[in-house]
C-alpha positions as CSV (number, residue, x, y, z in Angstrom):
1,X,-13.6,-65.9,23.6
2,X,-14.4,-68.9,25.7
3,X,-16.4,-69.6,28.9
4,X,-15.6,-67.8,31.7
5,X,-15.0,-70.6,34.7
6,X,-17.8,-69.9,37.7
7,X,-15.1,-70.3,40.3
8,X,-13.3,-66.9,38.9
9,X,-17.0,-65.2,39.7
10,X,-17.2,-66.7,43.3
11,X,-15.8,-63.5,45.1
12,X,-18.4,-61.1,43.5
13,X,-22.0,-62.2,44.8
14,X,-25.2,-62.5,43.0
15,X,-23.1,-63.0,39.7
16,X,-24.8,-64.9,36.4
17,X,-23.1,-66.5,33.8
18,X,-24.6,-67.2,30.4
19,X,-23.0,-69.0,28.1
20,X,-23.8,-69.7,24.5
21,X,-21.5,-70.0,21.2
22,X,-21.0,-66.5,21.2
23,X,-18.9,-66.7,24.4
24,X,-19.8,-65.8,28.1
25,X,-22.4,-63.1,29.4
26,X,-21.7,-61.9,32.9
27,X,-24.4,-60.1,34.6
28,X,-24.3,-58.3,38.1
29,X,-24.9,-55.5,40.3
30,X,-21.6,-54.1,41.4
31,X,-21.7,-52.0,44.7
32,X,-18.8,-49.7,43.5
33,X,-16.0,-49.0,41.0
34,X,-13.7,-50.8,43.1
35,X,-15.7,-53.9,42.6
36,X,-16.3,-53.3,38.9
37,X,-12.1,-53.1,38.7
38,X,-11.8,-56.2,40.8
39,X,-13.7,-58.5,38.6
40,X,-12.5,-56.6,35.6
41,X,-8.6,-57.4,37.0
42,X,-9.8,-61.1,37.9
43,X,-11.2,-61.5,34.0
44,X,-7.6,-59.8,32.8
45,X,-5.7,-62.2,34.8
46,X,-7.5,-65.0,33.7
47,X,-6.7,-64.5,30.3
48,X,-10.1,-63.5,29.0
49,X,-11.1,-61.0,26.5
50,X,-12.8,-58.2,27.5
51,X,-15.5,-57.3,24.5
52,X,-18.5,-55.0,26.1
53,X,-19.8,-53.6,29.1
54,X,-23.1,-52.0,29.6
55,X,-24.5,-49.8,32.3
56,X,-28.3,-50.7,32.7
57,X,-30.6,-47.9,34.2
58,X,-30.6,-47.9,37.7
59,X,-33.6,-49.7,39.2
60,X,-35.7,-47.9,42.1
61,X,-35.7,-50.3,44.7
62,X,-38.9,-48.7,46.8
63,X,-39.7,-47.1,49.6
64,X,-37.9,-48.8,52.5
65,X,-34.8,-49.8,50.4
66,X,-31.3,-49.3,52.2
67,X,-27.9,-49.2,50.5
């Protein structure tokens, strides 16, 4: 456990970091697998912990939205 540095989290955009005495939250919107293994391998390679992940429901962005 320990708090994750914010310059490991400045290749992934849109990233935040909560920290409290329970260790580091990490909350963002991936684009892809490949970006959810990057950060995972960048976390790994730093030395950290891995101790949940959650998929939240996927919001509906509206009418007009591109991906």
């Amino acid at each position: 456990m320990g708090e994750v540095p914010g310059a490991l989290l400045e290749d992934f955009a849109g990233v935040e970091l909560l920290v409290d005495a329970a260790g580091s939250t990490i909350h963002v919107v991936l684009g892809d697998e490949a970006e959810l293994h990057g950060l995972l391998d960048a976390l790994s390679r730093s030395g950290f912990l891995l101790v949940d992940v959650r998929r939240e429901p996927q919001v509906d962005a509206g009418p007009g939205y591109d991906d």
